[in-house]
N, C-alpha and C positions, 0 to 999 in steps of 0.2 A: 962223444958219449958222456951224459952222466949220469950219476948217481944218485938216488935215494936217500934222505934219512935213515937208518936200523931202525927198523920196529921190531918190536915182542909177539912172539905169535905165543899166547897165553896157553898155559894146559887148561882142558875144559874145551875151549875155541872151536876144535874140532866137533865137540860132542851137540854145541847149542847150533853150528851151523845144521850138523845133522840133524837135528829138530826143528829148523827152521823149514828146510828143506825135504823132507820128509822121506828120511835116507836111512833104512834103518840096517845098512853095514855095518858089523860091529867092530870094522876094522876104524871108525870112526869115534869108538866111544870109549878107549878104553885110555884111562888117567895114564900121565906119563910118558907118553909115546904113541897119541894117535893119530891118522892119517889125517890130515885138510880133508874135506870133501873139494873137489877139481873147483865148482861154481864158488868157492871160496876165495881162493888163489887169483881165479881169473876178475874177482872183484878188488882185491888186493892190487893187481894190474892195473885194472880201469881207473881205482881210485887217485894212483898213483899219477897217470897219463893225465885223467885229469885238472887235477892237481897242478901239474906244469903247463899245462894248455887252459886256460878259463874261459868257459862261452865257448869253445868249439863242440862239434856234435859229431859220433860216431856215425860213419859211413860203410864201414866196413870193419867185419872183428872177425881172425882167423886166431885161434889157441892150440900150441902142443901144450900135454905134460906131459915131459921130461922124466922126471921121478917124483917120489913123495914129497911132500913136506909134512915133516912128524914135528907137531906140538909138543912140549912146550922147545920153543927155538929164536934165535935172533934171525931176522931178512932183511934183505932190502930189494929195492929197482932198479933196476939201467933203463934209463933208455936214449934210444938212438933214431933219430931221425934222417929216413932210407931216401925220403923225394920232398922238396918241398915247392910249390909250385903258386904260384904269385897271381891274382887278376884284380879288377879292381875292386871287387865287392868281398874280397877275401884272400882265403889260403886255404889250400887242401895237402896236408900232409899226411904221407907214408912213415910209419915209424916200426920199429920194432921195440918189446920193454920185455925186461925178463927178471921173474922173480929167483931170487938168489939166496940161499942159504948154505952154511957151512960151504963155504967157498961153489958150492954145484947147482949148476938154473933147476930151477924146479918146474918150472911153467913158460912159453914164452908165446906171447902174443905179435901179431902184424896187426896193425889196422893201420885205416886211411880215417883221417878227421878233416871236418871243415872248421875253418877258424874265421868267421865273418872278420870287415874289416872295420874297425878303431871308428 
């Protein structure tokens, strides 16, 4: 398994995703203590995964959330890769990544990615 950088999840963060996305929970916008919207978090995820995979392409995306993530806050990622599976035009890996704050997953994702070959 590893880990992530810490990133900053900014106050605010929550309120512009929710304008982004056209979310008008107010449990989203309130300075100091507001909730991620979920499609947040799980891009925080993605971004992550791919980040450590370059050039692979999502095949499959399964997301819990866990509990909140309340802005403003420090995170990071794990992740863990469950299968990984060899041919010769590539790789198809199973992974798990889980976003984590104040020591608790907030989110956690399965997917399978293909990783063409080199």
């Amino acid at each position: 398994m590893s880990a992530f950088d810490l990133f900053t999840v900014p106050d605010g963060h929550a309120e512009a995703w929710s304008r982004l996305l056209k979310d008008d929970n107010p449990i989203h916008g309130s300075e100091g203590g507001a909730v991620q919207p979920g499609p947040a978090n799980l891009a925080y995820l993605i971004s992550a995964v791919m980040e450590r995979f370059p050039g692979s392409r999502v095949l499959k995306l399964q997301a819990r959330f866990l509990s909140p993530l309340i802005a403003p806050c420090e995170a990071s990622v794990t992740c863990e890769v469950l299968e990984s599976r060899a041919s010769d035009d590539g790789e198809r890996l199973t992974l798990q990544a889980t976003l984590i704050s104040s020591g608790e997953p907030r989110t956690r994702m399965e997917a399978t990615l293909w990783r063409p070959a080199a």
